[in-house]
C-alpha positions in Angstrom: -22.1 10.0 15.3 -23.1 13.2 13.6 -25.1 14.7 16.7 -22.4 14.1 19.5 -19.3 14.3 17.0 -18.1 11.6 18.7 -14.7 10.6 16.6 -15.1 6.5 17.1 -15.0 4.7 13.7 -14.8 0.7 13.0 -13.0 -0.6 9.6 -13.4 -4.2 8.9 -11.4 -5.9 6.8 -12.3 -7.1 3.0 -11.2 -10.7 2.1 -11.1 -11.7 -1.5 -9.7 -14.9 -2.8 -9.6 -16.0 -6.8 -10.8 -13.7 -9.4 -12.2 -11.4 -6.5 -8.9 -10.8 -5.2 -7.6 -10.3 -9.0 -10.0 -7.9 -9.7 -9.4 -5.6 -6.6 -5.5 -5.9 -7.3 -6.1 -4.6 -10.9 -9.0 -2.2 -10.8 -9.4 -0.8 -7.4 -7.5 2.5 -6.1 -7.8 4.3 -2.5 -11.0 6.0 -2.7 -12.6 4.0 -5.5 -16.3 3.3 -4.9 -17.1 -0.6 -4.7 -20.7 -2.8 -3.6 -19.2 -6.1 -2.0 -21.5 -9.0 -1.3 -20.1 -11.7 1.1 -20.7 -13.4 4.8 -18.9 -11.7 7.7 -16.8 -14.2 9.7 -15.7 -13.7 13.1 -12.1 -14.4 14.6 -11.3 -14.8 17.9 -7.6 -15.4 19.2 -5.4 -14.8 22.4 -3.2 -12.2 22.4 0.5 -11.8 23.9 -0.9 -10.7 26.9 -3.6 -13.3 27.3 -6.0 -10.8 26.6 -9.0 -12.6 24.1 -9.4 -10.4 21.3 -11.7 -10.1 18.3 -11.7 -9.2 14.5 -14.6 -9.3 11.7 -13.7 -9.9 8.6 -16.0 -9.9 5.5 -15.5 -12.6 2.6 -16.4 -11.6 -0.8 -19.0 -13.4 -2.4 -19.6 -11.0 -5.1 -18.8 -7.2 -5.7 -19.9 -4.6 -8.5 -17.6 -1.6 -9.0 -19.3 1.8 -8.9 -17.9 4.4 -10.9 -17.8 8.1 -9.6 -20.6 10.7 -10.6 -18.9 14.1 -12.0 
């Protein structure tokens, strides 16, 4: 949040399969700009502890790489 500077973040995880997966294996770098298109899919499973716990994840569909602006 830019007003409060509060620090919390979420990542969710990017799922490719097939030629998706091939193309973020070959092209893609940390940092690299990318538009994915997918359906988000929700996991739920019991931990260790017993504790339920959660994950999103989205599946890609689709995806267009963006290059960088200089």
């Amino acid at each position: 949040d830019r007003n409060t500077k509060n620090g919390e973040v979420d990542f969710i995880n990017i799922v490719a399969w097939g030629k998706n997966a091939e193309f973020a294996s070959n092209y893609l770098k940390k940092g690299g700009l990318i538009i994915v298109e997918g359906r988000l899919q929700m996991n739920k499973w019991t931990d260790n502890n017993g504790q339920t716990r959660t994950t999103y994840e989205v599946i890609v569909e689709s995806h267009q790489f963006i290059p960088r602006s200089k």
